[in-house]
TORMI-44891 format. One record per residue (C-alpha): residue in one letter; z, y, x. Coordinates in steps of 0.02 Angstrom, whole numbers, plus 50000, padded with zeros to 5 digits. Layout:
N
AZYX ...
***
This chain:
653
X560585695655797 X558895701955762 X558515721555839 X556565729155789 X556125744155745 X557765750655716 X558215737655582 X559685725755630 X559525708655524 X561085698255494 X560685683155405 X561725681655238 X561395702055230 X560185712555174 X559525722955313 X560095741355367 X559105755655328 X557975762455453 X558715776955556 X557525789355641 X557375788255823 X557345807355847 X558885814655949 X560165811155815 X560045790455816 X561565781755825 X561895770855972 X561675751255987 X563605749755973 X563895763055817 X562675752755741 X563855734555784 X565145743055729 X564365744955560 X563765729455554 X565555723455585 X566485733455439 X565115727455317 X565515708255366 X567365712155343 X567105719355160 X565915705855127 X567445693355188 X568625701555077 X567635706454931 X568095701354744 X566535696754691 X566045682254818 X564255680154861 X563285665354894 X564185659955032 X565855664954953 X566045649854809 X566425652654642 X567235667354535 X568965656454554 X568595648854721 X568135658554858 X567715645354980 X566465629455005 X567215615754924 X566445598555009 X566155583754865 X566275566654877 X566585552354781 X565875558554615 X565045550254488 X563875562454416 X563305559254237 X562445569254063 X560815566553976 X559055572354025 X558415581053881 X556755589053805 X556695577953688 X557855565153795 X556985558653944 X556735540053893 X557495521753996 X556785520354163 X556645539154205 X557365546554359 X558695558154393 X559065563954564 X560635576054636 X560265585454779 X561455593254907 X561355612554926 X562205621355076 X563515634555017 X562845649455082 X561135647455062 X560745637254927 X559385626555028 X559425609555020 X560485599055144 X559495584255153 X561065572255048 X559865563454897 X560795554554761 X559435541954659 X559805539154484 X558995531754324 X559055535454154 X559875521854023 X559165523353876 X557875531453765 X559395544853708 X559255552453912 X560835546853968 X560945544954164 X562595543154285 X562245545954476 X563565538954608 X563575554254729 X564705548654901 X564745565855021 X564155583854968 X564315597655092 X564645609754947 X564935612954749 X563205615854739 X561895603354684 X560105602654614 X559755589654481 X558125584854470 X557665572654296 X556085566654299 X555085552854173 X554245551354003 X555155561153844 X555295559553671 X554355574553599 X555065584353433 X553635590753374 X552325576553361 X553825562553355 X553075553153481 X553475548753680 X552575557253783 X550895551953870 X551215558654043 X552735562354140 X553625579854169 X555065587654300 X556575597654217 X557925607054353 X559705610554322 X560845621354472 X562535617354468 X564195619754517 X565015601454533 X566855606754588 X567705606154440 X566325596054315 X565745578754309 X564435581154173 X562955587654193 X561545589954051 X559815594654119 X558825602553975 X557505614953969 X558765628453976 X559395622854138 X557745621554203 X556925638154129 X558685648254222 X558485638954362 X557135650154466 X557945668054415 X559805659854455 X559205657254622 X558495676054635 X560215682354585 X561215671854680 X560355674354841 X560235694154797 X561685700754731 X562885689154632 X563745673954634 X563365658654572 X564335654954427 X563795674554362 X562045672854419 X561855657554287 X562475666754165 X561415682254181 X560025669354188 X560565658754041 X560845674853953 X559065683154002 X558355667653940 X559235665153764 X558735684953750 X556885682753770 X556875669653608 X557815682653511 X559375672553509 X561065679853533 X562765674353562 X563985665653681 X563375647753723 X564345642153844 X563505635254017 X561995626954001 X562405613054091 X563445609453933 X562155609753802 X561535599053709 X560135596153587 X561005584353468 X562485594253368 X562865604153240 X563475618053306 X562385634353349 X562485631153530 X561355613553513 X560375622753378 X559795637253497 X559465623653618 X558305612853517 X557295629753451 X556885634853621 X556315617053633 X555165617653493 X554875636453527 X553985630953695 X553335615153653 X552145618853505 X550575609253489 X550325608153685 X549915593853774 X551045588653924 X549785597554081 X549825613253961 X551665613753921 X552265611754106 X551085624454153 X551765637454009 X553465631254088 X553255636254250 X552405652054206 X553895657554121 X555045655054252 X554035664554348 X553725678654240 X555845682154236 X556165677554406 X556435694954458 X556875706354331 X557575693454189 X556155700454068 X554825688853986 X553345700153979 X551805689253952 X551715695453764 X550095685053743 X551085667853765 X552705673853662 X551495680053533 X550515663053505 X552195654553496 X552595664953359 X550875662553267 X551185644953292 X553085646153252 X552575655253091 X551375641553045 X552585627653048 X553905636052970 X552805640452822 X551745625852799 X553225615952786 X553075608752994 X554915611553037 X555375597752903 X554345587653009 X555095591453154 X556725589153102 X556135571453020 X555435566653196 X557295569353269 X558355561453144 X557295545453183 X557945546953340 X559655540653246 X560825552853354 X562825550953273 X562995568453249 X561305573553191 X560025587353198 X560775604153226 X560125620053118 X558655625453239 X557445631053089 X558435649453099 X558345651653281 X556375645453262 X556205656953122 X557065671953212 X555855672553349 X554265672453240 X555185686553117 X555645696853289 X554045695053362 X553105701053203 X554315715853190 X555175709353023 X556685710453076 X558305702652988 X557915691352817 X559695693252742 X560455698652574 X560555715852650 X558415714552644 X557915704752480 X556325710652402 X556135721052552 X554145718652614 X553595724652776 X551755719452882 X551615710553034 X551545726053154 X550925713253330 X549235718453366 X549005703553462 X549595693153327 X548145682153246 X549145687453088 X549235707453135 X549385715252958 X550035699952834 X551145706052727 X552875695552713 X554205697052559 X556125694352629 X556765680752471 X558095669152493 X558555676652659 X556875669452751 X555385677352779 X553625673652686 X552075678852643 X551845687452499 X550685683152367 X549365696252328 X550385701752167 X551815704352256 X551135715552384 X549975724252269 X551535728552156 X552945731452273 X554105745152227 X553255748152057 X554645751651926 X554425743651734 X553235751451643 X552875751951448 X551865737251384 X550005740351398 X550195750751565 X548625746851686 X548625751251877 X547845747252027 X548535737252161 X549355746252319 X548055735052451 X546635729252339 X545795734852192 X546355723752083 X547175730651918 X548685724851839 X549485726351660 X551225727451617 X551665713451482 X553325709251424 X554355715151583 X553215705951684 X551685710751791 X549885700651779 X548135704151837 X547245711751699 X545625705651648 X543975713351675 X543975721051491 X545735727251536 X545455736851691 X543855742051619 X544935750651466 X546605754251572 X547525745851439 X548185730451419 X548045720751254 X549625709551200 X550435708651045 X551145723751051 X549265732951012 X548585718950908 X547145725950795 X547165743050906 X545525750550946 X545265757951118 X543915770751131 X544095775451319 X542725763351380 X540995773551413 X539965759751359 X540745751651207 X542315752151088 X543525737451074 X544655730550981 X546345721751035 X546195701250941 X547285687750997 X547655695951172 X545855699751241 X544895713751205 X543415711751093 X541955722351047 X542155731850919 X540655734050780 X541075745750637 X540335743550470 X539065754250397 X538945752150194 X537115757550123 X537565766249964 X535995763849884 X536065743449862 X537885742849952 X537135728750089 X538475731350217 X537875731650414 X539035731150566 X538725745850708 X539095746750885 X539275760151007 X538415760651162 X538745774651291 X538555788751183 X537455780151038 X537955772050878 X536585757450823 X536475744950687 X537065730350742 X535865721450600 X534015724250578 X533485734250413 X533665723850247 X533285737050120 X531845733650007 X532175743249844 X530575753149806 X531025759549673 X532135771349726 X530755770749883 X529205771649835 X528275770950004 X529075752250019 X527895746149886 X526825731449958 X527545737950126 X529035726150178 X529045706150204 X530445694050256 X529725683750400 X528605669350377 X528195671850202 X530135669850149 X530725675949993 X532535678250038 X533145685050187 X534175698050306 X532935706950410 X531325713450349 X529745716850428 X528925735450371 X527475744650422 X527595760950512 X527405772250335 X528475762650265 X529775764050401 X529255783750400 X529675784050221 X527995791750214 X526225788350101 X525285775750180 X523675789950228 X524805790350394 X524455772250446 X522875781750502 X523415799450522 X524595809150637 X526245813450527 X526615823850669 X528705823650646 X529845815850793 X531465812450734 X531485807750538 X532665797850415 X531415785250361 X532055773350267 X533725771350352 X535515775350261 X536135794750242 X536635801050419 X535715787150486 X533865789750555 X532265781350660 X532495781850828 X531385790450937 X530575784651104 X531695793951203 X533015787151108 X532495768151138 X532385773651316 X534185780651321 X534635764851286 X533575754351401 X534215763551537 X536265763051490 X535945743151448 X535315742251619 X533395744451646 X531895735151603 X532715719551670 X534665716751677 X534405727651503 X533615710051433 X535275701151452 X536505714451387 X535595717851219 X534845699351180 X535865686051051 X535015668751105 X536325659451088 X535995643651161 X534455644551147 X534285656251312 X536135651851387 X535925667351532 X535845681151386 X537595690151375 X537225701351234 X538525710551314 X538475726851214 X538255718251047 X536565723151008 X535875707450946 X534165708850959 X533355696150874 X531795705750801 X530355696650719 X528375703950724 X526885702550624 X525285709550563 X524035712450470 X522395709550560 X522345691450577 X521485687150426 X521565666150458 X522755654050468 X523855642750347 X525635646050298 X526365632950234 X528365629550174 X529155621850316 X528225631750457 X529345644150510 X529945638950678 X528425644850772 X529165642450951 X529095623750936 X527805615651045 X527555631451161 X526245644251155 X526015657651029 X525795651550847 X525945660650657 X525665656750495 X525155668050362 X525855673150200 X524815676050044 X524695695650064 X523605689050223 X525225696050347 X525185684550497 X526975682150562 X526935677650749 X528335667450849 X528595667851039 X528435685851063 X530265691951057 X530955705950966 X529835723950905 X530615739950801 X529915755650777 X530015771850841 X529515789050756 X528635793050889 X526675794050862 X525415788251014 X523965793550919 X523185793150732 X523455775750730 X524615769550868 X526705772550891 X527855768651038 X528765752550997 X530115745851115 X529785726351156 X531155714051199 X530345698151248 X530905680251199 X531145674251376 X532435679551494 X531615687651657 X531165678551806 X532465675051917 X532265665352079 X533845656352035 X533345650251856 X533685631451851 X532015621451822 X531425620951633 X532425634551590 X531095646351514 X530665662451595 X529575677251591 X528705691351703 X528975704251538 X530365716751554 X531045728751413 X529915739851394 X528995754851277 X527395747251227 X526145755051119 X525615746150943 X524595747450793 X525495756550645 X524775739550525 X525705728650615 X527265724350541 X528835726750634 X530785727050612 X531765741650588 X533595747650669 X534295763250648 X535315773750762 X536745785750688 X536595806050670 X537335816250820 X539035822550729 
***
């Protein structure tokens, strides 16, 4: 008996409370007397401690002449590996000093160990030795130590697995605290099976085993796996210990960071198609009864730890995020299908819980921007023209024109959405032209073909086809002639902004301003080059995406030398500028893009003209020999001799 500072100590009991050592303490022999009555409960007590045996037994049962036997399993601990029983004293738990030496048989982790004289039920089985690991298939490259406490008085089998071992430290604490043995190991067992998220009544671990197929060897071989992962032996032992640790004294596994990375990892496997692996590794193993169902207890702990939840047919469809901050995959969404969580694609989480619409319907995705269309009773990403018009074009709108856009109007051919170009019939020699809208303009589509002067006089001697062609789609006109005025004004101010000319009824010239408005919808001096330019291959980076077509042609009259001969109309060939002249003198010049008139006077002889040139702009990433040029769209200013093409622009309505 122990006596300090008013504590008495009796070994096997936890020590009395303090008492105060004012007038009121209790004597020496009050306090003996205590001490006394507590022994005698203790003696008599129900629930046996340490020192009292087992739930059934409440004694120390000596054992002797036992042959101890079981397999040594991660994997199984493989032929030459040790297993070794040591004695514990009955009350205590401490080792006794009787060793038992065993080895294992085989590459499967059976062992037997002859054990003569124990001076209780109690042992400590120590396996120790190379295993055969799950995950990578292979034996291991270094060796590692798994414990199993157990009760020996009425078993001769003994399996020593990892959930023997991972118990073993917090059985101790209990038994040694509060509880008895047999109830401390199954707290322990318990506490552990609860901190992988698995649930149910396993039986003692000493009994389980990872080859089966029954739940109990299933839960077994997931907490395997669980732990395992991609860790190399040093690691794994260390994460191994650190767990046992961690519950020693309250039963709770609170090193989140480790639990989540084994459920990243977890995750991984099970969705990348790893457990298959694993369970190919273990049926190579050849075990008789085969490789339990571990994939759900896996898959449990990784849906738990993410805060899914339950993946049965209670949950289909149902989606939900990963809500584990620490989680390397915080936020991915999962779908519950087939009763196992996965991740959903991005159409399924952009249109979860959106109800059939009618055909055509465009919306936005709930976590990006795409936009989807409603076809058929299914949902698809639209296309750009699509979530551009919020409609979706199937066959169900075939030949419909949508208006909505504020750039252009299209029409709904063969399931995409095309630009739409009207027609515009000239009444007074029926030459039909196609028009386009663009923002809130309607332009030819065509340059000016009309040549009939005699209904317009002021096209006499006034209008050319290109190149000194007789035939052809898009004439050349001076400025008067344009005007649809006498040709005094090629060298006088008319003085009028915004005129008819020679354009169809409700049609007119444009004005600067008016060439501007469009330069600066199409996109500015530069990116306006490749929405309203028709090179076709020629210039493979123009888009023409407005349907413009500008392909303009330009000549004049002050070049008064020069040959124009029958076959030399392709002016662009050989590089540099060139022209040939027809026999009114006109020079027709190539490699200078696209001209058209404005009504808008400069001076008694000049008129703003917009200029599209024949190259693309420059661009740092042009490919080499693709031609280029330093000219933007722009106003320019020009003679009103030269001779220039024509497009009209439609009245305001």
């Amino acid at each position: 008996m122990n006596y300090k500072d008013n504590n008495v100590v009796i070994p096997g009991l936890k020590s009395l409370p303090r008492i105060s050592s004012g007038g009121n303490l209790l004597s020496f022999w009050k306090i003996l007397s205590l001490v006394a009555v507590m022994l005698f409960l203790a003696a008599c007590s129900d629930d046996p401690k340490v020192g009292g045996g087992t739930e059934e037994d409440s004694g120390i049962i000596a054992i002797a002449d036992k042959t101890v036997s079981g397999v040594s399993q991660k994997g199984p601990f493989v032929n030459g590996s040790s297993v070794t029983v040591y004695g514990l004293d009955g009350e205590t738990l401490a080792q006794t000093g009787n060793i038992y030496e065993g080895k294992i048989k085989s590459d499967m982790g059976d062992f037997s160990v002859k054990v003569v004289k124990l001076a209780s039920q109690y042992a400590l089985l120590k396996a120790n030795g190379f295993y055969r690991n799950e995950v990578t298939g292979e034996k291991s490259n270094s060796q590692m130590t798994l414990y199993a406490l157990t009760d020996l008085s009425d078993r001769d089998e003994v399996n020593v697995n990892l959930l023997t071992h991972l118990a073993y430290e917090r059985s101790l604490y209990l038994a040694t605290d509060s509880l008895s043995v047999s109830k401390a190991k199954k707290q322990a067992e318990a506490e552990v099976f609860k901190s992988f998220e698995i649930e149910g009544d396993f039986g003692v671990a000493e009994d389980l085993n990872i080859f089966g197929e029954n739940d109990q060897s299933a839960a077994l071989l997931a907490i395997s796996v669980l732990m395992q992962g991609d860790l190399k032996e040093a690691d794994f032992s260390e994460r191994l210990d650190n767990y046992a640790r961690d519950i020693e004294e309250d039963g709770k596994w609170d090193d989140k960071k480790t639990a989540t990375a084994i459920a990243d990892w977890a995750s991984e496997k099970s969705l990348g198609g790893g457990l298959a692996t694993i369970r190919a590794n273990v049926e190579k193993w050849g075990q008789l009864f085969g490789v339990p169902p571990f994939e759900k207890f896996v898959n449990n702990f990784w849906w738990q730890n993410y805060g899914l939840g339950t993946c049965d047919d209670n949950h289909q469809g149902e989606m939900k995020t990963n809500s584990n901050v620490l989680s390397v995959n915080n936020g991915t969404y999962f779908i519950c299908n087939s009763n196992a969580w996965r991740s959903a694609t991005t159409l399924e989480k952009d249109t979860f819980g959106w109800e059939k619409e009618k055909d055509g319907v465009v919306k936005k995705g709930n976590v990006t921007d795409t936009m989807y269309v409603f076809e058929n009773g299914l949902i698809r990403p639209a296309n750009a023209r699509e979530a551009l018009l919020l409609e979706g074009c199937a066959n169900h709108n075939e030949g419909s024109i949508n208006t909505k856009s504020d750039t252009s109007d299209y029409v709904c051919k063969g399931g995409q959405w095309v630009l739409y170009k009207g027609t515009l019939v000239d009444a007074r020699d029926n030459q039909v032209y196609s028009t386009v809208r663009i923002g809130k303009q309607v332009w030819m589509a065509q340059d000016l073909n009309y040549v009939d002067s005699a209904q317009t006089e002021n096209l006499k001697g006034a209008s050319w086809c290109w190149g000194g062609k007789k035939e052809c789609d898009s004439r050349l006109y001076f400025w008067n002639a344009a005007m649809d005025v006498g040709p005094s004004y090629q060298t006088n101010i008319y003085g009028k902004a915004s005129v008819r000319g020679i354009c169809p009824e409700k049609w007119h010239l444009p004005s600067a301003e008016e060439w501007q408005e469009l330069i600066d919808f199409a996109g500015g001096p530069k990116e306006s080059w490749y929405n309203l330019v028709n090179r076709g291959e020629d210039v493979t980076r123009s888009t023409n995406s407005f349907g413009f077509d500008a392909n303009g042609y330009y000549g004049g009259s002050f070049v008064e030398s020069g040959n124009c001969t029958d076959g030399f109309f392709s002016c662009c060939q050989g590089g540099g500028e060139s022209g040939c002249m027809n026999e009114d003198k006109i020079v027709f010049w190539g490699c200078v893009g696209s001209y058209y008139w404005s009504s808008t006077e400069l001076s008694e002889d000049g008129v703003s003209v917009i200029h599209i040139p024949y190259s693309q702009p420059y661009s740092d990433e042009l490919p080499y020999g693709e031609s280029y040029s330093d000219e933007l769209v722009s106003l320019d200013g020009s003679s009103k001799t030269a001779v220039i093409s024509v497009r009209c622009i439609k009245d305001e309505e």
